[in-house]
N, C-alpha and C positions, 0 to 999 in steps of 0.2 A: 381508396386511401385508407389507409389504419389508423387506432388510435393516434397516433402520435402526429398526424395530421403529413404523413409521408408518402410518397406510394408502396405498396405493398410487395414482398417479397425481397425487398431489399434487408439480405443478411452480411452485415458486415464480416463479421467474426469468422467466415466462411472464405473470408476473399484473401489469399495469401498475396496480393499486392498490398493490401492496406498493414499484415504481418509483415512484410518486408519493411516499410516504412517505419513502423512503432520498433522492431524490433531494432533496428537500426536508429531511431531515435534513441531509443531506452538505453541502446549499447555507450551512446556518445554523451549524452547524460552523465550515466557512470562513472567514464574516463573522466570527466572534466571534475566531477564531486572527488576523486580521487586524485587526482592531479592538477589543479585547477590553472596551474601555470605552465605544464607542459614539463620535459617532453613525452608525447605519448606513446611511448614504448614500454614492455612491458612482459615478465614472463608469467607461462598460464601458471606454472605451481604456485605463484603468487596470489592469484586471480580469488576473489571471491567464491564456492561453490557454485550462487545459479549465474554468477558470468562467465563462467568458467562451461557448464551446461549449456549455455546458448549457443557459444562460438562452436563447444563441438559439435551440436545437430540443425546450427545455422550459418555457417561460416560464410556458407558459398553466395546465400541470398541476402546478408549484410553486407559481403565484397559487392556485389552487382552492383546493388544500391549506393552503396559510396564512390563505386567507379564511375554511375552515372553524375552525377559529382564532381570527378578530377582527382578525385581522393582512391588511393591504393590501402588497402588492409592486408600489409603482408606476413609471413608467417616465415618462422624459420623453422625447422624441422630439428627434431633431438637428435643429439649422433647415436646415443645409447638407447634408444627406444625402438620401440616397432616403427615398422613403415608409416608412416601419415600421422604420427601424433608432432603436434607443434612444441617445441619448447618457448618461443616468445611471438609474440606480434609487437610490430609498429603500425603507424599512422602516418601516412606522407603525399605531398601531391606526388600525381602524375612526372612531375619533375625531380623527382625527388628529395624537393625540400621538404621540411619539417613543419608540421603546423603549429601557426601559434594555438593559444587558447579564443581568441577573436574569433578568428577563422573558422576554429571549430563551433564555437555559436553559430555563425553564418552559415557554416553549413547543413547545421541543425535545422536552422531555419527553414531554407531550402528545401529540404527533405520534409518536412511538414506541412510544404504549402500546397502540393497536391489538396490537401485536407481542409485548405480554407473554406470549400464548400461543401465540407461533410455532411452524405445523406446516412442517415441510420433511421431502425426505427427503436427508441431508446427505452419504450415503456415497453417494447415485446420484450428488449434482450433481456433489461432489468429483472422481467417476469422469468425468465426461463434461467438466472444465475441466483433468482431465490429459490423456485421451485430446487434445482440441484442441492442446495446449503438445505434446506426443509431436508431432503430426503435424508441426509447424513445424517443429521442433528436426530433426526427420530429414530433413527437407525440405531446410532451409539446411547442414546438417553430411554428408550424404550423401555428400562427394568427400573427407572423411578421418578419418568417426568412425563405428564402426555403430551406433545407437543404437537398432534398432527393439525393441530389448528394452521401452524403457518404454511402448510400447504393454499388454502386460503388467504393468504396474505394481500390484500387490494396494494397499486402502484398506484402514483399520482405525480403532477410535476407540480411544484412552492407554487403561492401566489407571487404574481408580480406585481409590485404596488410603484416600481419605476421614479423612483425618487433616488436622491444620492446616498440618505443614509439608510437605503434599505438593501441596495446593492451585497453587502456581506453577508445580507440573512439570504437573501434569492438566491448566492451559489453554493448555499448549506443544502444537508440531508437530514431528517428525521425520521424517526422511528414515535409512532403512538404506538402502544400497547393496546388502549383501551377499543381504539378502532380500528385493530390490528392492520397497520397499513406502514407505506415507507415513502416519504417523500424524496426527490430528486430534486435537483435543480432543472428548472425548464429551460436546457441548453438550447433548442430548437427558437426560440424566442429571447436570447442573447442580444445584448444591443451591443454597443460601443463601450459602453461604461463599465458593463461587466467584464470584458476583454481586457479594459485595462486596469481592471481592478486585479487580475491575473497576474498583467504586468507587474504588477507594484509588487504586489504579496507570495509571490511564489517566483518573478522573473522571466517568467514567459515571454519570448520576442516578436510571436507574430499569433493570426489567430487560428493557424493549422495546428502549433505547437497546444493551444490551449485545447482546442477542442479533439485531437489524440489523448491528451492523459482526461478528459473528460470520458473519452470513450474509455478507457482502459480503468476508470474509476466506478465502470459498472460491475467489473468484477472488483475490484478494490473497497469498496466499501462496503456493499449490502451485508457482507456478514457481519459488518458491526454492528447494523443495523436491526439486523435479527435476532443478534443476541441480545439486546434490550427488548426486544418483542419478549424473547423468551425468560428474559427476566420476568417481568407481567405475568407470564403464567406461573411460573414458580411463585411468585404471587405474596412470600414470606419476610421478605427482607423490606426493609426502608434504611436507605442513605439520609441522615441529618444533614449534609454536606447541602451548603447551597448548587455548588457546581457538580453533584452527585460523583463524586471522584471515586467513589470504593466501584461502583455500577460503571462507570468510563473506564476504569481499570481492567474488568474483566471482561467486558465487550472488546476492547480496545488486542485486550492477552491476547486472547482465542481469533483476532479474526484472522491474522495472515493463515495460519497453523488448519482452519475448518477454510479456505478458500483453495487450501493445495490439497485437501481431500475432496473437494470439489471438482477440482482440474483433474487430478488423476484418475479419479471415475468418469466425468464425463467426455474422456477423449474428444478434446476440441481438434479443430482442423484448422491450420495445420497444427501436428504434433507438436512441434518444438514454440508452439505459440503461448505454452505453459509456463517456461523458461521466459519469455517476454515479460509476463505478469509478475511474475515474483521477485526478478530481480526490478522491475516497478516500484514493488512493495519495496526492497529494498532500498532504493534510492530514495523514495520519499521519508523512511527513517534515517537512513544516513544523511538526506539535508534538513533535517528537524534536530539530527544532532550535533549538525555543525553551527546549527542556530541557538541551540542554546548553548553552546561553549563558545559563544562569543560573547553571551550576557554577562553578568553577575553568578560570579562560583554559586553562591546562595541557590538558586535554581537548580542549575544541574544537583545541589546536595539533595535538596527539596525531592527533585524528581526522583534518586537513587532510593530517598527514603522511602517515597508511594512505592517504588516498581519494586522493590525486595520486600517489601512488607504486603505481598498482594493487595494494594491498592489502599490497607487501611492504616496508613499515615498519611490522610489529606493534606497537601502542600500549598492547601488554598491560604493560610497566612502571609507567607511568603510570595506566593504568588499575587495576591490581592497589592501587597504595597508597591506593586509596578504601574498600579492604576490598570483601570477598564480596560484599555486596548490592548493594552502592553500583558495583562491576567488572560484574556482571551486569548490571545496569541503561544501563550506558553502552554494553555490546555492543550492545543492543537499539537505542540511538538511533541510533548509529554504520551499524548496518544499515539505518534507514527514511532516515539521510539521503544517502548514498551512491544509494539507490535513486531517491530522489525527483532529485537532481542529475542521474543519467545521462539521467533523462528530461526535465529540462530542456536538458540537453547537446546531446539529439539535437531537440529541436525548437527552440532555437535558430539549427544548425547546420541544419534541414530534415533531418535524418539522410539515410540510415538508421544507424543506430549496430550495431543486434544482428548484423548476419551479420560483419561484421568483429570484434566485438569477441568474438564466440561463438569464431572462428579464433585469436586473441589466448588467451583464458583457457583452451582446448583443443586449442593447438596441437601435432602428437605429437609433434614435439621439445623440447617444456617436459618435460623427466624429471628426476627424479632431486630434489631438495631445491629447492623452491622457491624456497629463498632463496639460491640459489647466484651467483656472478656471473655466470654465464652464462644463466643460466636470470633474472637480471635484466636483464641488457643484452639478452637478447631480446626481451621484455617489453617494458622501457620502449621500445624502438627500433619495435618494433610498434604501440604503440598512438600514437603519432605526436602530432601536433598537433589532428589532424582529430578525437584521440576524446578530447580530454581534456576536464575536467570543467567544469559553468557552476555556478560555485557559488549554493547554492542561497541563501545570505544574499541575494545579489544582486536573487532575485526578491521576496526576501518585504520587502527594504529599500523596493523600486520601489512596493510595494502601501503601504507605510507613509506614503508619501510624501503620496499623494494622496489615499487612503481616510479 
């Protein structure tokens, strides 16, 4: 057995049946965030980039998958182009009807439930997509930050203390600094309450559906994770901010941007299982921003204000007068949309965004009260024109357009 209390040798991430599924979840995700009422047809020049990248080096193993289903993924071919590029896909049964958006839940569902009794072992993977993020991060920061500590990095799974209102703190992650380490949620030890805590706060239908983006959040997160490690060593700055908004900012910036330099040096298996992840990523900022554009304008202002100002106009005023749960919950959007933007940012832009903007948020003369005027006019002065943000509304208006 290994730590994780599983048997050994079980490598998930390895196994292109559980890629076919996620990837093929991730894909129907997307559609629905983008269309939520149907119908789902749709041309690729319209497509997002990394959904756009999936279908062309996944096409065939998200058809299977949906065939086994009832479900057809058809493609129409360009007149004007080369042989085998698509100009559109639809979505339809076997019959050729059109699916609602129900359906398409339900067959999300479906397709996830293979996973109801997902074995992984969650602290080795964890270990081995820090170890990756550690090697880059030293790599690019090696001429003024020593970082090889997080090679070292210990993993751990939350305590469970199995009460009702401890629930939302058990399927959080941390990061300590001081004892350089990254907590997980103890997925493996999931009751009932957690599942449906899932339900509630994110919409999750079944408990396959939660525990894939649980898997898929072991790459998804830990860079955020680690950039607050790495803040600890930088060692210079202090956030006044009760909810450390300037530090969530910059961890928050960098992490999609340092986990696709992640993915492209580590050549996972399969290939095209890269393309799964990010547009992952994607989808969880695009529904964090359809979540706060259903609040109060005042938020979304609030947030524009932090994410253009690298992180130093705290939006905790405004935030705060929604009350506790309601100020928690908008951190959380605030975080996947900032993430999701950078990485529109830098593929807009062709980046590369990370190694300057790593210099930018860990520069060792950023000391002393981050909100200082000097420690902002260097900041803003740094991060120039070249690294500012492509707001994310932007892409998802583009998709609404034509979808």
């Amino acid at each position: 057995m290994s730590a994780d209390g599983k048997p050994d040798g079980t490598d998930l991430f390895k196994s292109e049946g559980f890629w076919r599924i996620a990837g093929t979840a991730v894909f129907l995700r997307h559609v629905l965030l983008l269309q939520p009422e149907g119908p789902f047809e749709f041309k690729v020049e319209d497509l997002c980039f990394w959904l756009a990248q999936l279908l062309r080096s996944a096409e065939n193993e998200i058809a299977e998958e949906l065939d086994a289903h009832q479900v057809l993924l058809s493609s129409q071919p360009a007149d004007d182009v080369a042989e085998g590029v698509q100009a559109s896909y639809s979505l339809r049964w076997r019959s050729g009807q059109s699916l609602t958006a129900e359906e398409v839940q339900t067959v999300l569902q479906h397709i996830c439930s293979p996973l109801n009794t997902l074995r992984i072992t969650w602290l080795t993977s964890l270990k081995e997509v820090i170890l990756d993020a550690s090697m880059v991060l030293e790599e690019l920061m090696k001429d003024y930050l020593d970082v090889s500590a997080l090679r070292k990095v210990q993993v751990q799974y939350a305590a469970m203390f199995n009460e009702e209102w401890s629930t939302p703190y058990e399927v959080c992650w941390q990061a300590n600094g001081a004892d350089n380490s990254i907590i997980m949620p103890d997925v493996p030890n999931f009751t009932e309450r957690h599942f449906q805590h899932f339900q509630r706060s994110a919409g999750h239908t079944s408990t396959g559906e939660t525990l894939l983006y649980e898997a898929l959040a072991l790459y998804l997160i830990p860079c955020h994770e680690l950039l607050h490690i790495v803040q600890h060593l930088h060692g210079h700055l202090l956030d006044s901010d009760s909810h450390s908004y300037a530090m969530e900012h910059d961890a928050s910036r960098l992490n999609y941007l340092l986990l696709w330099h992640v993915l492209e040096r580590r050549s996972p298996e399969p290939q095209w299982s890269k393309w799964v992840l990010m547009l992952e990523g994607i989808n969880r900022s695009l529904s964090a921003f359809q979540r706060i554009k259903a609040q109060d304008a005042a938020y979304y202002a609030a947030y524009r204000q932090w994410a253009d100002t690298f992180g130093l106009d705290a939006p905790s005023k405004i935030f705060a007068s929604s009350g506790d749960e309601m100020s928690l919950s908008l951190e959380g959007m605030v975080k996947m949309i900032v993430a999701g933007e950078a990485l529109v940012a830098n593929y807009e832009s062709q980046g590369p965004h990370l190694e300057p903007l790593l210099r930018v948020a860990f520069d060792p003369a950023r000391q002393g009260d981050v909100y200082s005027c000097e420690n902002r006019e260097r900041t803003l002065s740094s991060v120039g024109q070249n690294l500012q943000l492509k707001e994310f509304h932007l892409l998802f208006e583009q998709n609404q357009r034509h979808i």
